[in-house]
Steps between C-alpha positions, in 0.01 A plus 500: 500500500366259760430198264871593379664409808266252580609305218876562547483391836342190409788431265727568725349316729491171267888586381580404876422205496707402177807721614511325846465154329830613259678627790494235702518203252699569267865629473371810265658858598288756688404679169447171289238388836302823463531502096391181494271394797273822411392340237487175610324609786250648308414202288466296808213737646308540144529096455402515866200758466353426091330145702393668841330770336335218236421308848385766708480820279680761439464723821741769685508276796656224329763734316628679792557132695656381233752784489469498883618149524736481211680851670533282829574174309800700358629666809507143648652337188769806547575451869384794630190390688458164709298234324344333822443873627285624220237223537398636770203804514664842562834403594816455214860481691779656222810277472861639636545609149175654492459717815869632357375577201260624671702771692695578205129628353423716792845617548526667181135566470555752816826614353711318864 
């Protein structure tokens, strides 16, 4: 089950990264982004991975930062986190749009 969810969430992870790129670039709608930039996201981080693993091997380490930084790649690309901010060690600052977004998550995830 573990290696299961570990490999969704690195997809999912990757898929950000294309889906924020769609969303913000292009004039695609919501569904078309997500339809789209999942895939594209996730032939971004394969191209991106198939030479770092040839350079440096093939290791867990190097899989989880890649779907580490393509998951905060994407939230940047899709506005929700502050580019400048997430440079930094241990601090990100969400956008407007993402500490609403934000709320909205809690809010209905405690039923308010």
């Amino acid at each position: 089950m573990l290696p299961a969810t570990a490999a969704l969430t690195f997809l999912v992870a990757l898929s950000l990264l294309g889906i924020g790129i769609l969303w913000r670039w292009t004039r695609l709608d919501a569904i078309e982004s997500i339809a789209y930039g999942a895939v594209f996201g996730v032939v971004m981080g394969s191209t991106a991975l198939v030479p770092l693993a040839s350079w440096l091997g093939l290791t867990v380490p190097l899989v989880v930062g890649l779907g580490l930084a393509s998951a905060v790649a994407g939230l940047i690309a899709d506005g929700l986190v502050d580019g400048p901010s997430a440079l930094r060690p241990r601090r990100v600052v969400l956008t407007r749009r993402g500490r609403l977004l934000a709320d909205t998550v809690v809010r209905r995830l405690l039923g308010v």
